[in-house]
C-alpha positions, 0 to 999 in steps of 0.5 A: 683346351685352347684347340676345344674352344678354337674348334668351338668358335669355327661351328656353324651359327644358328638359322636366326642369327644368319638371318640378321645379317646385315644388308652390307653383308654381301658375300657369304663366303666373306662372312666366315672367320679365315686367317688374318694372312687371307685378307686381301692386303690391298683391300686392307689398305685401302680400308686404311686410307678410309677408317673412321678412326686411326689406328697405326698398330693396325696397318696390315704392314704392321699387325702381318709382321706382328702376326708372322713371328711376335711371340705369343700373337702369331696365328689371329683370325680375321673378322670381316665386313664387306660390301657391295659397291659399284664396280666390286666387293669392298671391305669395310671393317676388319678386326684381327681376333683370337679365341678368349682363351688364347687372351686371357686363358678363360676357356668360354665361347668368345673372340678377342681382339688379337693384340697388334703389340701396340696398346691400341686395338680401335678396329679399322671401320669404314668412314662411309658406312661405320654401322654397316661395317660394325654390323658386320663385324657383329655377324662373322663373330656370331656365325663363328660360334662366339657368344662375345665379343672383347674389344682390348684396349680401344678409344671409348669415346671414339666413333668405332665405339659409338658404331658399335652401341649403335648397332647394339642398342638396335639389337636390344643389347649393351656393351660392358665397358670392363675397365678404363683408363686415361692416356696421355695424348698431344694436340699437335695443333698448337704452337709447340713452345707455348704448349710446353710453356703451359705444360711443363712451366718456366722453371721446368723449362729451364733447367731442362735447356741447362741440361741440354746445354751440359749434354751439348759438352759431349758434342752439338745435339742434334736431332735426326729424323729417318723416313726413307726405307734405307734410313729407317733400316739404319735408324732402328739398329740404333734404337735396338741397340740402345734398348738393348743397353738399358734396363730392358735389356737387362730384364731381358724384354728388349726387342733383341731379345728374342728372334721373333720379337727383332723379325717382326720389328725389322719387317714392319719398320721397313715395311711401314716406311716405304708407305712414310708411315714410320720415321725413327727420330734419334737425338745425338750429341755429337756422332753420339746416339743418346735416345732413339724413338719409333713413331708410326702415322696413320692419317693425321694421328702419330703413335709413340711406339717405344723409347730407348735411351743411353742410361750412361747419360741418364743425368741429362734427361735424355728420354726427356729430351727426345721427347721434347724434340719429338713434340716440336717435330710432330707440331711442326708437321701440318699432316699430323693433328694428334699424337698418341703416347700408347704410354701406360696409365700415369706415365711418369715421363710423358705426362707431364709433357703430354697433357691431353688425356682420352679414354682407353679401355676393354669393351665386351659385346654380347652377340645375343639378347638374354644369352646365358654365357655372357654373365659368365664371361663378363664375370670371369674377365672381371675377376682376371681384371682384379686378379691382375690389378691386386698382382700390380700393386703387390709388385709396386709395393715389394719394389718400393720396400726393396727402394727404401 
């Protein structure tokens, strides 16, 4: 079934629709679906440095690691804008994609963003020309045959969005936003200990520091930041390893756990290090790690990737800690403005740390007025949505009869 529908989505599309191609589209050839490994890296890169709304989980260094052996998200597509400028082509949007049925096994004629491990899929748009580059985006999704498109798990307010109902509303068309949600996020702009004053409290704040002081009995805390290839090579198999050790492990889902998962890791940290644009913080007691934490940046916004902690020392807080310590870090940094949490709806440890919140959810883009089978798919991915949130909540409630 997945072959059909990938072999679907390759087929021609119609004469009208080739002639609504934009103008910034300007190489046929470049107005194709092709593997997202025949992107041109430097072009990709440098559409980077110019996207209108960052995106760490998005690098090339990053989504090519991911793309190269994460199970279950090697193999995407490439949709791709381009345009003329003054001495060559230049890429101006790029959105990694997969069939629909490859993301959420509904075998109907539309593309997905490919998930980048990461929950945030906000395609790179140049700054310059958001329109152009979502119109193009559009138009590769329509000549590979799709008749949507689904946006996982992009900013809803951001400009990328609003390009893309820009282009929509000029179409006679509308995106369907699917579901949202409200993310934790930190405004490194302000002072760090007056930030955490007003978000956590005194009270809160105290006991906190009499718990670092408890966790200092096992050796002076420390926090050490790794950014250099060699130092971020030797930073991560300690975040592994305390991964590893806590109840990632044991449900087996920590990144060593499966090969492809612990290649792709070890290829993008490095990778994303030698551009400083990953730095592994560690929090240790003594010679000790307690908590270990990736961090991507892209342009001025830091993403928190994943956390590991030694459980053994779980009485102190010490995912709490490394937290903290990472929030003064990041306000510290003139280069950083933001930080997002990539943390789930709700999160009962950063929330409360992090209380800026910005919208995040699923968007579908019909390709074509009045088409028939976009009904039907917007139908199916609201029944898979509600079919997935009824399984959460039965397992929420089954492991807290199990608690009680």
């Amino acid at each position: 079934m997945a072959e059909i529908v990938d072999r679907t989505l390759q087929a021609r599309a119609s004469a009208s629709d080739a002639a609504r191609a934009p103008a910034a589209t300007v190489r046929d050839a470049a107005t194709r679906l092709r593997p997202l490994t025949g992107v041109s890296v430097e072009a990709w890169r440098a559409l980077s440095r110019r996207a209108v709304e960052p995106n760490g989980y998005y690098l090339p260094d990053w989504e090519l690691a991911v793309n190269a052996s994460a199970p279950g998200r090697t193999g995407a597509s490439a949709l791709s804008a381009w345009a003329d400028t003054a001495d060559a082509s230049a890429l101006i949007g790029l959105l990694p994609a997969i069939s629909l049925w490859r993301a959420c096994k509904i075998p109907l004629p539309a593309l997905a963003s490919a998930h980048p491990y990461g929950t945030l899929c906000t395609p790179p748009l140049d700054r310059d020309r958001p329109l152009d580059a979502a119109a193009g985006l559009i138009e590769v999704a329509r000549r590979a045959g799709a008749h949507a498109l689904l946006l996982r798990e992009v900013s809803l307010d951001g400009p990328v969005v609003k390009a893309f109902g820009q282009i929509l509303l000029r179409d006679g068309l509308r995106p369907h936003v699917l579901q949202s949600h409200q993310r934790a996020c930190l405004d490194a702009t302000r002072e760090p200990e007056e930030l955490l004053r007003e978000a956590l409290g005194a009270k809160k704040l105290k006991e906190l520091r009499r718990l670092r002081h408890r966790l200092a009995e096992h050796g002076a805390v420390s926090l050490d930041v790794a950014r250099s290839r060699e130092d971020v090579t030797a930073a991560l198999e300690t975040f592994l390893a305390l991964e590893a050790s806590g109840w990632k492990g044991r449900r087996g889902t920590a990144l060593t756990h499966n090969k492809g998962d612990a290649v792709f890791i070890r290829r993008a940290t490095t990778a994303l290090a030698d551009t400083g644009q990953c730095e592994i913080i560690t929090l240790r007691a003594g010679a000790s790690p307690v908590a270990s934490g990736i961090v991507l940046r892209h342009q001025d916004r830091a993403f928190f990737f994943k956390i590991g902690v030694d459980e053994r020392l779980a009485k102190f807080s010490p995912g709490v800690q490394l937290t903290l310590e990472l929030t003064r870090h990041l306000c510290d940094d003139p280069a950083i403005a933001s930080a997002d949490s990539t943390a789930a709806p709700d999160h009962p440890m950063i929330n409360p740390i992090w209380r800026g919140r910005f919208a995040v959810g699923d968007v579908l883009i019909p390709l074509r007025k009045r088409d028939p089978l976009v009904p039907l798919i917007h139908a199916a991915l609201a029944a898979r949505l509600a079919a997935l949130d009824l399984a959460r909540r039965t397992v929420r409630t089954v492991r807290r009869l199990r608690a009680s």
